[in-house]
C-alpha positions as CSV (number, residue, x, y, z in Angstrom):
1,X,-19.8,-0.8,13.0
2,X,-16.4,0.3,15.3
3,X,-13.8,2.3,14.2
4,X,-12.1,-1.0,12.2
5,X,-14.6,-1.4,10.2
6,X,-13.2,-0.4,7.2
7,X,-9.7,-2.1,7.0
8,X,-12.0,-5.1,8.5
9,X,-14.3,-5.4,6.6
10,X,-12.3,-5.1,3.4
11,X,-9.8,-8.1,4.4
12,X,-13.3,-9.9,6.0
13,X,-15.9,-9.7,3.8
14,X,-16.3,-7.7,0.9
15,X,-14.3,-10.4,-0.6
16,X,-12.0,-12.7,0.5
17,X,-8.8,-11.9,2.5
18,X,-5.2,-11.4,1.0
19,X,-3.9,-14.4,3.2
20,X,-5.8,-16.4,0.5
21,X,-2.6,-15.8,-1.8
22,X,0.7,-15.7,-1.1
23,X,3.8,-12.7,-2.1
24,X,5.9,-14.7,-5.4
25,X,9.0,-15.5,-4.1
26,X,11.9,-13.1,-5.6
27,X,15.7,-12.5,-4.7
28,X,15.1,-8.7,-4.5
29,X,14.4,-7.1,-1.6
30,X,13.8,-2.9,-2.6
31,X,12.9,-1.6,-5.9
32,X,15.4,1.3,-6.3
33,X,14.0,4.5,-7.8
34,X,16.1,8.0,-7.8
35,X,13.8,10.1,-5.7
36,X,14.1,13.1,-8.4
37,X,12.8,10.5,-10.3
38,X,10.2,9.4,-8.5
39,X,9.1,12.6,-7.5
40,X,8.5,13.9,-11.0
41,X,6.3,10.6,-11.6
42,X,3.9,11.4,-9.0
43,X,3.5,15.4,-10.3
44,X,3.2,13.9,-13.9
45,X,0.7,11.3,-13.0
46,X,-1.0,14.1,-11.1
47,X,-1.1,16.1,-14.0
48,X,-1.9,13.4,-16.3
49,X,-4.9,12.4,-14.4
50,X,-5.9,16.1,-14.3
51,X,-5.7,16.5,-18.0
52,X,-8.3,13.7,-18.7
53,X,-10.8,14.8,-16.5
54,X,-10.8,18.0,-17.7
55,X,-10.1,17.9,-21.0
56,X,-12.5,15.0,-21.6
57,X,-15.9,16.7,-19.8
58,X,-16.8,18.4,-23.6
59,X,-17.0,14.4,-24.5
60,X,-18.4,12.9,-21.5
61,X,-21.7,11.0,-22.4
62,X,-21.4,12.7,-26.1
63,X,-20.8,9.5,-27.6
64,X,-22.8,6.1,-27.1
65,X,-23.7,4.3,-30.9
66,X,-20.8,5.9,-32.4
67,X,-17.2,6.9,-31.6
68,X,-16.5,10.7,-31.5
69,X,-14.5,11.9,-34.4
70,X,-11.5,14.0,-32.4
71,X,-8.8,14.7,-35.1
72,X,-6.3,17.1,-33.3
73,X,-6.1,17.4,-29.7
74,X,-3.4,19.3,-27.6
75,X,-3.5,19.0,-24.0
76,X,-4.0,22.1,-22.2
77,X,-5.3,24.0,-18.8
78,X,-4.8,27.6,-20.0
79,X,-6.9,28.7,-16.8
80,X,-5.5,25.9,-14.1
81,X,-7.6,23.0,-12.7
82,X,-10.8,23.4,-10.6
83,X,-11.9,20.4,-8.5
84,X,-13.9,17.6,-10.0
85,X,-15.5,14.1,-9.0
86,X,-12.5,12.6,-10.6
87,X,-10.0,13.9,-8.2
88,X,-11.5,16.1,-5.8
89,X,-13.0,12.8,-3.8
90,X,-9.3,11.8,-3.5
91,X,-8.0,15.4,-3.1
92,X,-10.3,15.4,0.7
93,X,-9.3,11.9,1.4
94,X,-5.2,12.8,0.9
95,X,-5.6,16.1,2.8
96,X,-7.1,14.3,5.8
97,X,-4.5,11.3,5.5
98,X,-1.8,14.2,5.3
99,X,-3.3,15.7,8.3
100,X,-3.7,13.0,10.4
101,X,-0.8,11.0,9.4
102,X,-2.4,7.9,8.8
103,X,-3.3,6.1,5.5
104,X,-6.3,3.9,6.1
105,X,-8.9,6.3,7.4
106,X,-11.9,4.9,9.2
107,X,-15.3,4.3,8.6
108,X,-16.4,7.3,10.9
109,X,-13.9,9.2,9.7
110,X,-15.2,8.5,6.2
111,X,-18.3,9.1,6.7
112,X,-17.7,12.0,8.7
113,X,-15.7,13.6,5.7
114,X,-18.5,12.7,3.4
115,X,-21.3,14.8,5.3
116,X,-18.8,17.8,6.2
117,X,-17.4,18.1,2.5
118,X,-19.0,15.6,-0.5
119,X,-22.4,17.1,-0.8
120,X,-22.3,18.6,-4.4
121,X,-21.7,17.7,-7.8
122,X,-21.7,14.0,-7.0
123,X,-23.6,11.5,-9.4
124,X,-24.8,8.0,-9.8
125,X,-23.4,5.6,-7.1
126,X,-21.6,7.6,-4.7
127,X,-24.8,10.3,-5.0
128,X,-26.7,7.2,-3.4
129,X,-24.0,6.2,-1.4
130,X,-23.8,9.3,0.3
131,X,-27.8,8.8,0.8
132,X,-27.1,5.9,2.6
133,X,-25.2,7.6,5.1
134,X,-28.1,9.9,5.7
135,X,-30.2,6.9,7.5
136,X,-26.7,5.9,9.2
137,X,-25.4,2.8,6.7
138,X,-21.6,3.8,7.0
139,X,-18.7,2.4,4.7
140,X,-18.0,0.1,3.0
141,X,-21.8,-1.4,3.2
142,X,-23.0,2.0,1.6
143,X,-20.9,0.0,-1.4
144,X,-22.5,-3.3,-0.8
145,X,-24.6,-5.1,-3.8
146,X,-27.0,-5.7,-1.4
147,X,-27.4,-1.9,-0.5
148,X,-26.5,0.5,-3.0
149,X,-28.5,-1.1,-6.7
150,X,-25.5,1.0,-8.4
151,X,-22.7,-1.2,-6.6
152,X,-22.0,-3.9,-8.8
153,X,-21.1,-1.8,-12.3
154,X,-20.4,2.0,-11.4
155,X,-17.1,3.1,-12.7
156,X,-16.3,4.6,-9.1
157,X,-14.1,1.3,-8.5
158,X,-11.6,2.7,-11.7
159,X,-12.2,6.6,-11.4
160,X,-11.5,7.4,-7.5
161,X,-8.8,5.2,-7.7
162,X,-6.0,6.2,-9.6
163,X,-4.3,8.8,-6.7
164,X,-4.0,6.1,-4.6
165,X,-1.7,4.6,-7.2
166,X,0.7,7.7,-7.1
167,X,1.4,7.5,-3.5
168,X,2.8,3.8,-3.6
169,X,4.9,3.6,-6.6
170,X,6.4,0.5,-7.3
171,X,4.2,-1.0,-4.5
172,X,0.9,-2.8,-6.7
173,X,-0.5,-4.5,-3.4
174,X,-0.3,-1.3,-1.1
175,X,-1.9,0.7,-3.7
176,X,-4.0,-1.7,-4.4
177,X,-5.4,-1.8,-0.3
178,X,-5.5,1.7,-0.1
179,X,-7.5,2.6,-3.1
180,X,-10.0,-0.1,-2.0
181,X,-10.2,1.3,1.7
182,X,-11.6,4.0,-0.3
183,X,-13.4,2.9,-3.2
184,X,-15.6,0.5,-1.7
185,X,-17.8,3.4,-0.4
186,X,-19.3,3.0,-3.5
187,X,-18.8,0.2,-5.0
188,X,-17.8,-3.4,-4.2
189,X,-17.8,-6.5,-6.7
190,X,-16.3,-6.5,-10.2
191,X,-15.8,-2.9,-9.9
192,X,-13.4,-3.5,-6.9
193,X,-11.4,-5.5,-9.6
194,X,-11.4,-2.1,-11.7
195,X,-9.7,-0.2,-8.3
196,X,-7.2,-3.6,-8.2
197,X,-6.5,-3.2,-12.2
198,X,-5.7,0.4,-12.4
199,X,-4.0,1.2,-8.9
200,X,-1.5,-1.7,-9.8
201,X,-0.8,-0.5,-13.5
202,X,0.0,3.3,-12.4
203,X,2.0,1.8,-9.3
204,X,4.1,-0.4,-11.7
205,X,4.3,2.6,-14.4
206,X,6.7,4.1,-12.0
207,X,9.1,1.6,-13.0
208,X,7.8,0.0,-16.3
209,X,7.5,2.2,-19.5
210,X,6.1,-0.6,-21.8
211,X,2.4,-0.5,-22.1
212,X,1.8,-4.7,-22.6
213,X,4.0,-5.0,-19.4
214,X,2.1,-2.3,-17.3
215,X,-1.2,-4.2,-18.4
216,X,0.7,-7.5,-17.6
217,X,0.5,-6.5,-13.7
218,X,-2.4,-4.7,-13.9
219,X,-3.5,-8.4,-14.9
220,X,-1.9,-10.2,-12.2
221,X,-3.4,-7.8,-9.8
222,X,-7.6,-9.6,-10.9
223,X,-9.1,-12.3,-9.3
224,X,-8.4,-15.0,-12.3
225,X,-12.3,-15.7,-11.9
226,X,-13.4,-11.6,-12.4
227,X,-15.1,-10.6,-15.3
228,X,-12.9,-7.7,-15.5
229,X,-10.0,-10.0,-16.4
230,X,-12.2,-11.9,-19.6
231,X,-12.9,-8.2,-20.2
232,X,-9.2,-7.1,-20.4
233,X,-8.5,-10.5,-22.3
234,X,-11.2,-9.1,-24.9
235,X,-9.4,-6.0,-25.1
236,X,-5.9,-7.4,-26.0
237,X,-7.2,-10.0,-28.4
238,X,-9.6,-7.5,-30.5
239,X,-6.5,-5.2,-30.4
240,X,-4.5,-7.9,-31.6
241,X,-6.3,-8.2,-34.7
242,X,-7.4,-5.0,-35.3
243,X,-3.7,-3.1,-34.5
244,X,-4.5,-0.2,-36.5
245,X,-8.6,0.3,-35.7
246,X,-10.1,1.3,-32.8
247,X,-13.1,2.0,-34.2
248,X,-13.8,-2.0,-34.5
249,X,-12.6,-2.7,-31.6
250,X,-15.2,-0.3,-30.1
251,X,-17.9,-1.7,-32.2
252,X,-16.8,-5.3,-30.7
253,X,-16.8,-3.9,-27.4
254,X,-20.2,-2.5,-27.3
255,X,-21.8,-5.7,-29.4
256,X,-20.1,-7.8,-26.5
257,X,-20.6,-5.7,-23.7
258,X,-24.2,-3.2,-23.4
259,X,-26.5,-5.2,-21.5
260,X,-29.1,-3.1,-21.2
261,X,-29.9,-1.0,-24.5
262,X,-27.3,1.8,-23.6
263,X,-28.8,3.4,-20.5
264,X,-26.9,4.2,-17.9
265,X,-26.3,0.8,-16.5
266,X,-24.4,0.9,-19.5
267,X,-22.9,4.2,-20.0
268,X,-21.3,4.5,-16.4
269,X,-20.8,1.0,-16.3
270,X,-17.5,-0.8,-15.5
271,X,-17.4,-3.1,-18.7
272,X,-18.1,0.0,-21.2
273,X,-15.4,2.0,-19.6
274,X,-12.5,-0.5,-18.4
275,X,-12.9,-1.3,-21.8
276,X,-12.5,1.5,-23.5
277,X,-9.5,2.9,-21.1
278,X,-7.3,-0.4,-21.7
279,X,-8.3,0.5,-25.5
280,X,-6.9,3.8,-25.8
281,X,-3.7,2.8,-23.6
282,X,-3.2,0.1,-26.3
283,X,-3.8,2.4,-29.2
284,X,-2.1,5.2,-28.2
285,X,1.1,3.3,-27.7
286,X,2.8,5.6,-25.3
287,X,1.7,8.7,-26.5
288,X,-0.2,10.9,-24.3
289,X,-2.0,12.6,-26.5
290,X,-2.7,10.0,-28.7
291,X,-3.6,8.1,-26.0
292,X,-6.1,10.1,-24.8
293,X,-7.6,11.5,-28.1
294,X,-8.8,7.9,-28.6
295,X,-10.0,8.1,-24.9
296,X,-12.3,10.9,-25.7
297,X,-13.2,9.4,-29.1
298,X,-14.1,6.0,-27.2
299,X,-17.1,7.8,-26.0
300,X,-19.5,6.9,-22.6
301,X,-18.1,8.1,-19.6
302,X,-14.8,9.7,-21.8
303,X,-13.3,11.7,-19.0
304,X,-13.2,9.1,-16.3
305,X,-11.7,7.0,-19.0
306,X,-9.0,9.6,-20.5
307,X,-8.5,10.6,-16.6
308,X,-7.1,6.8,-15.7
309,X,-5.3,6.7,-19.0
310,X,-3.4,9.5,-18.6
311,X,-2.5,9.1,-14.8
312,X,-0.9,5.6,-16.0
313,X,1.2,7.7,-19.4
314,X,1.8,11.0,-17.1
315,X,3.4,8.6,-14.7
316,X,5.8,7.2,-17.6
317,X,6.3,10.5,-19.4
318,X,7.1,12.4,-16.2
319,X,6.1,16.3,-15.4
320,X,9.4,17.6,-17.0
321,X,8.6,15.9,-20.1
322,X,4.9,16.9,-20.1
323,X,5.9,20.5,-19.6
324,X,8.6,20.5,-22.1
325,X,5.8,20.0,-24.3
326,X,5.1,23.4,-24.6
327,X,1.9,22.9,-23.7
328,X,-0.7,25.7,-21.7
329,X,-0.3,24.5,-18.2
330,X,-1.2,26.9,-15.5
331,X,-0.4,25.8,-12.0
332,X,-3.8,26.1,-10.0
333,X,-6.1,23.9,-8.3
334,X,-9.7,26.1,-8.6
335,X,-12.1,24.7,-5.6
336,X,-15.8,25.0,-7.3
337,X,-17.0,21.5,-5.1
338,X,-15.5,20.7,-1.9
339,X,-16.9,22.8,1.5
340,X,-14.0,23.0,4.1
341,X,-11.3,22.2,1.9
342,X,-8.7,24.7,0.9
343,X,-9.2,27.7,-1.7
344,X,-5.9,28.3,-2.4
345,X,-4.8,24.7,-3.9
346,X,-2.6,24.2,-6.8
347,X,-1.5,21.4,-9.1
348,X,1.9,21.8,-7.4
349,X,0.7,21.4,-3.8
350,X,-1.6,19.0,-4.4
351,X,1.3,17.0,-5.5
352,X,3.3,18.0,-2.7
353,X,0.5,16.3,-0.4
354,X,1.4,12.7,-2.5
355,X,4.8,12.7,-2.1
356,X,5.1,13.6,1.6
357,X,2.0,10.8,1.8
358,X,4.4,8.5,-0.5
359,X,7.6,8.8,2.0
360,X,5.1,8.4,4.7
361,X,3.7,5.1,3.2
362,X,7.4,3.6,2.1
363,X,8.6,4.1,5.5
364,X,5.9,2.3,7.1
365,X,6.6,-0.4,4.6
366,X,9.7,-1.0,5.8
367,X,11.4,1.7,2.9
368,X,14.1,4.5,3.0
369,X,15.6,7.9,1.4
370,X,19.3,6.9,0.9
371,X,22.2,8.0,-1.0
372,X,23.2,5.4,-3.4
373,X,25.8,6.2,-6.0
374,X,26.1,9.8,-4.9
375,X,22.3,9.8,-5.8
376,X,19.2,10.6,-3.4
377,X,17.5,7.1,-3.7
378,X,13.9,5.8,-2.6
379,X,14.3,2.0,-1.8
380,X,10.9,0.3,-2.1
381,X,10.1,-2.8,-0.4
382,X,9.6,-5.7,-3.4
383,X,6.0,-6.0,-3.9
384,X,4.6,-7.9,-7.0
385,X,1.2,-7.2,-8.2
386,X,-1.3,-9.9,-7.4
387,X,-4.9,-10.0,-6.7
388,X,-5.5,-8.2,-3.1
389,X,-9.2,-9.1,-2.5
390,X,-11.5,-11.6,-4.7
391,X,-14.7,-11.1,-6.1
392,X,-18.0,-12.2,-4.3
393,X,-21.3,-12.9,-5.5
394,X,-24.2,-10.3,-4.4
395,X,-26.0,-13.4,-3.5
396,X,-23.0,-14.0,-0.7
397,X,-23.1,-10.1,0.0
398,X,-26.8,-10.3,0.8
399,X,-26.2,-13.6,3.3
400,X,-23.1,-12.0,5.0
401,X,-25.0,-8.6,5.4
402,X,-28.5,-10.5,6.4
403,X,-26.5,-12.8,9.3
404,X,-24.4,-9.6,10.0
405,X,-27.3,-7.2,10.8
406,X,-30.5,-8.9,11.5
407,X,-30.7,-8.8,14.7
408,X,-29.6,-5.3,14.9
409,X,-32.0,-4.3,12.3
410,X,-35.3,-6.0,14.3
411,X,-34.1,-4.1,17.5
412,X,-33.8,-0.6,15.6
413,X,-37.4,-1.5,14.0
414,X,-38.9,-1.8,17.2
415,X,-36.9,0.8,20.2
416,X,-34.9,3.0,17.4
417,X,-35.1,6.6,17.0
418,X,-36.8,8.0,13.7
419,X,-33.0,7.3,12.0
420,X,-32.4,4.2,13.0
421,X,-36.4,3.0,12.5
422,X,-35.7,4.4,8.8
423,X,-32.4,2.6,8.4
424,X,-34.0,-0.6,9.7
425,X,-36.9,-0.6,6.8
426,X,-34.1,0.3,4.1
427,X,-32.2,-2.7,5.2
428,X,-35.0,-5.0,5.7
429,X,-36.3,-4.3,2.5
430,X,-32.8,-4.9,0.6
431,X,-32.1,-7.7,2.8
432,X,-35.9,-9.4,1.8
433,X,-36.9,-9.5,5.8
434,X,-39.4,-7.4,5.3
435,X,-42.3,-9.4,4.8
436,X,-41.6,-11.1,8.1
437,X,-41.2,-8.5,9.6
438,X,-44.4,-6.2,8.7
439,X,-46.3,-9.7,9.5
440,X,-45.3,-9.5,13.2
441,X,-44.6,-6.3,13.9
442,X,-47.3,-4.2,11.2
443,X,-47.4,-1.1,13.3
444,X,-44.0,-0.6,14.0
445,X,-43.9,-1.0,10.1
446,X,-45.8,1.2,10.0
447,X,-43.7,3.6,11.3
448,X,-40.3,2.7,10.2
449,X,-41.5,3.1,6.4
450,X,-43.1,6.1,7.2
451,X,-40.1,7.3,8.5
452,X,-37.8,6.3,5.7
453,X,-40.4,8.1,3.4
454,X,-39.0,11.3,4.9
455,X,-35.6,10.9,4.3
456,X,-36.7,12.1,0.5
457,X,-33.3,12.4,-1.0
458,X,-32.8,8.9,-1.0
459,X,-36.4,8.2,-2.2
460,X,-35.8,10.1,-5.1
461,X,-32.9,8.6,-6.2
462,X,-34.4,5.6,-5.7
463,X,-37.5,6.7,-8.4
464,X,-35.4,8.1,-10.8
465,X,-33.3,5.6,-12.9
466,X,-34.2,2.8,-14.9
467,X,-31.4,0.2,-14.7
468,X,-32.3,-3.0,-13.7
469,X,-31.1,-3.6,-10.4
470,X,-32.7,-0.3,-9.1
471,X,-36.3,-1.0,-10.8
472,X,-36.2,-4.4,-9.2
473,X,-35.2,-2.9,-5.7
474,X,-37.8,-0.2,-6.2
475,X,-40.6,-2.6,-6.9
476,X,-39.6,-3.9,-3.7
477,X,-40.0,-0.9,-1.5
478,X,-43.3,0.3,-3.0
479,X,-44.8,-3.0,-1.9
480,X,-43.2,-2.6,1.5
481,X,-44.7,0.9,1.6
482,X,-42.6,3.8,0.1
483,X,-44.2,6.4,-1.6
484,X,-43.7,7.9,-4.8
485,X,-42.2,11.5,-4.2
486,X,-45.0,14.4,-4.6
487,X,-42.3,16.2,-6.3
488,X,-40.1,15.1,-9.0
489,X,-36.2,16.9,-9.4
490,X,-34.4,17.4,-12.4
491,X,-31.2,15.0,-12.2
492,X,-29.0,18.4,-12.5
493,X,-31.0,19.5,-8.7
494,X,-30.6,16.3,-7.4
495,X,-26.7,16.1,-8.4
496,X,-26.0,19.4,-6.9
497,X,-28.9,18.5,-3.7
498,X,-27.1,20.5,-1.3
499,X,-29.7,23.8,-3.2
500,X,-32.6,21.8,-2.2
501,X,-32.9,22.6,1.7
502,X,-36.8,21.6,2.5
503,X,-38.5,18.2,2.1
504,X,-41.6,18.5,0.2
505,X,-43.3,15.2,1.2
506,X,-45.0,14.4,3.8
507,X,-43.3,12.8,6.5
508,X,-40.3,13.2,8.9
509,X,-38.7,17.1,8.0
């Protein structure tokens, strides 16, 4: 795994490469957007996205056989911001591309991020995802099917995504390749569609007002054999019929789309949520509030949801217009979450860091500043949205990995240190060489498995959900070996793990 891994491995193998389509042919050459213009997009997408994460925790998992019942709602931040999963991932991600002055990060550099700074109040996939990088599985495989059971539906592919969009406006294909350089730590699959859908709809809001045309590219920009896009097709036709009732439309959406009873497959999953975030932009016509009232109301995951929502309507209303509101916005960005990242971070500097990051990415896109008209002007290289990467099977994921790794993985199961040992029975195990392996090599096994029995967050994760893909991959490593942990954590000690110092199995400490 070198240092290209990640931009590799995106255009290699999680999918299929973008050379697989082609750019539409067009006559222009730059989008032209005033940069006052442009600049007040990105700080009211910014504050957009902010308000729907925070505004929408009270309903976040509040509402699964029923819709909420929000009557009034007036956006507000009376105390500022404070970091959480839905931007502070991207907030450390933009300050190290502003740092470093470079856009695509590397795997190392990822991962290196990831143990320095993401080690609280992280759920669900990228919780095991970071796990992963524990017994040294680095991005993007710590988003592979074949590795991470939460990879093919967690919503991380729609809810990490959406700064990405603000720092390429009017650019649907950049935005769509750096959101996925990024999101596919977690997450690969249909989900990846998700990252494709709403990086290209908040990159084209910056010069589209309209709602059906915004969804229009954010349609262009899905593989046409994704789920996501029969999902968004759903969407628009149930809305179609029902113009003036969400509630049936969400009845129709969950009828069609809970596949396991409503547990959390369901609830954090990518069908629920896409669903209900392409719902409440239809719904709410324009209107932020509206917009993400229904967003809340919609229920599941509701803040991820509302947050995407109203990243894509701040970007059309603009931060002038969402402050002539009147409504109680105070400018700080409270850091409760994220170790060696600054304390002193406000709305209005975190914004700062996606425009300076915007110019950076225009220019190396072949972009300018210029003075048109007696008017400071971005031109923006002509971009139209249109699928980036293409969905692949797990079944494919699994082969590629397996052919990718195996021999790598016999070598660490046999001279590896106690990491790599560990890694090797993990991957064996997910891969299905296990059995082969433990035939012809049982004390070595041995060891590796006892090994990865010490690396006990993981192992707990592993034991405590009950979606499918995770019981069938858990039935799998008891046979191979894995113990049940001796102690059992509350979800709420395991989500903020970095309390838990001590491993209280047996095994490696």
């Amino acid at each position: 795994m070198n240092k290209t891994t990640s931009a590799v491995f995106l255009m290699s193998f999680l999918l299929m490469a973008s050379n697989t389509t082609s750019t539409s042919p067009t006559t222009e050459k730059y989008k032209t957007i005033p940069v006052e213009t442009a600049i007040d997009k990105i700080r009211g997408g910014l504050l957009g996205q902010m308000l729907g994460n925070l505004n929408g925790i009270p309903h976040e998992f509040e509402y699964f056989e029923e819709p909420g019942n929000v009557k009034n709602y007036v956006p507000s931040l009376p105390t500022g911001a404070i970091t959480d999963d839905d931007t502070d991932f991207e907030w450390v991600y933009i300050y190290e591309m502003q740092k470093r002055r470079k856009v695509l990060l590397y795997s190392e550099e990822i991962t290196s991020l990831w143990k320095e700074r993401i080690n609280r109040r992280i759920w669900f996939s990228n919780l095991y995802a970071r796990y992963l990088m524990d017994i040294g599985i680095k991005p993007p495989y710590t988003g592979s099917t074949a590795l991470n059971p939460w990879a093919s539906f967690n919503i991380s592919g729609s809810f990490l995504s959406e700064t990405f969009g603000l720092i390429a406006p009017a650019m649907p294909q950049t935005a769509a390749k750096i959101g996925l350089n990024y999101t596919t730590v977690a997450i690969s699959a249909e989900p990846a569609q998700t990252t494709q859908l709403f990086t290209t709809m908040i990159s084209t809001a910056f010069i589209e007002d309209d709602i059906e045309q915004i969804l229009d590219a954010g349609v262009a920009s899905l593989d046409p054999d994704s789920k996501t896009l029969i999902l968004v097709n759903d969407i628009r036709k149930w809305h179609s019929q029902y113009p003036d009732n969400w509630r049936e439309l969400r009845r129709l959406l969950k009828e069609k789309y809970t596949q396991e009873g409503g547990n959390i497959r369901d609830n954090n999953g990518t069908e629920i949520n896409t669903g209900s975030t392409i719902a409440a932009l239809l719904y709410g016509e324009g209107d932020f509030s509206e917009t993400l009232r229904i967003a809340f109301n919609m229920g599941w995951d509701a803040d991820n949801t509302a947050a995407a929502a109203g990243t894509i309507i701040g970007v059309t209303y603009g931060y002038r217009k969402m402050l002539s509101e009147g409504w109680m916005i105070v400018d700080r960005y409270k850091n409760t979450t994220r170790e060696k990242m600054p304390m002193d971070e406000t709305i209005t500097s975190f914004a700062d860091r996606l425009i300076e990051l915007f110019e950076m990415v225009n220019r190396e896109n072949g972009g300018q500043k210029t003075l048109i008209d007696k008017e400071m002007t971005y031109e923006i290289p002509q971009e139209n949205p249109q699928p980036v990467v293409e969905v692949i099977s797990p079944k494919n994921q699994k082969k590629k990995i397996r052919l990718e790794f195996a021999e790598e993985i016999k070598n660490n199961l046999l001279n590896g240190n106690i990491e790599q040992k560990a890694r090797a029975a993990y991957m064996a195990v997910c891969l299905e060489m296990d059995e082969e392996l433990r035939k012809k090599h049982p004390e070595q096994w041995d060891k590796a498995i006892y090994n990865l029995n010490g690396y006990w967050k993981l192992k707990h994760v592993i034991f405590s959900y009950n979606f499918n893909e995770l019981k069938q991959l858990r039935g799998k490593f008891v046979s191979a070996g894995l113990k049940e942990p001796v102690k059992k954590y509350s979800k709420d000690e395991l989500w903020n793990s970095s309390q838990i110092w001590r491993n209280p199995d047996s095994g490696m400490e």
